[in-house]
C-alpha positions in Angstrom: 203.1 73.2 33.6 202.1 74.8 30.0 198.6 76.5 29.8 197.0 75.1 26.7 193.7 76.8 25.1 191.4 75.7 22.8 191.0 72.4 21.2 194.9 71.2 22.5 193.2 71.8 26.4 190.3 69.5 25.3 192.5 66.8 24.1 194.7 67.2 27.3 192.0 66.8 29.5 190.7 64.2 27.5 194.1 62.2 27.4 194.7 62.7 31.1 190.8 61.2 31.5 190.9 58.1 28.9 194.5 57.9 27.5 195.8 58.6 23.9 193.2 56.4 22.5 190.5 59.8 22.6 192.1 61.6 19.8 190.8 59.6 17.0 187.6 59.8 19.3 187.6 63.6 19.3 188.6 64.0 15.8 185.3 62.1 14.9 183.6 63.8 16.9 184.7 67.4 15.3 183.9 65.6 12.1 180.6 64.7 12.8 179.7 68.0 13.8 180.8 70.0 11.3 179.1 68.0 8.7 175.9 68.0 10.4 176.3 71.6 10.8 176.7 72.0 7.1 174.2 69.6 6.0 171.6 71.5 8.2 173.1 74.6 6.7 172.1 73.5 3.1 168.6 72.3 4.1 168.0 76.0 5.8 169.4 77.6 2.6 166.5 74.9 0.3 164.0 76.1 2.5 164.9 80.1 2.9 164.8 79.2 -0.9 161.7 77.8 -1.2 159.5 80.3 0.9 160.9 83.4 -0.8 161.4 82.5 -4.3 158.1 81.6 -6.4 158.2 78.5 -7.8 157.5 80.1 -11.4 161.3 81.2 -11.3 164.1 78.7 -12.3 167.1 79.3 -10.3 170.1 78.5 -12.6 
């Protein structure tokens, strides 16, 4: 039996669980978080931004 690590022991354990349909499932998943992550990312930078950068400076 192969040891599998990382995201290819999610998916195995996922496949054994639901079938072959939860890759498209995970893969969405993945998606979804990353782009939240990097959405919340940006509204952190606009704020940091914000609070430490008076407003009488334009930021090019």
């Amino acid at each position: 039996m192969p040891i599998f690590t990382g995201i290819t022991f999610i998916y195995q354990s996922l496949a054994t669980m639901t079938g072959y349909w939860s890759m498209p499932l995970l893969m969405a998943l993945v998606f979804i978080f990353s782009f939240t992550a990097i959405v919340s990312n940006y509204a952190y930078l606009d704020s940091s931004l914000r609070f430490f950068v008076p407003q009488s400076v334009k930021l090019k």
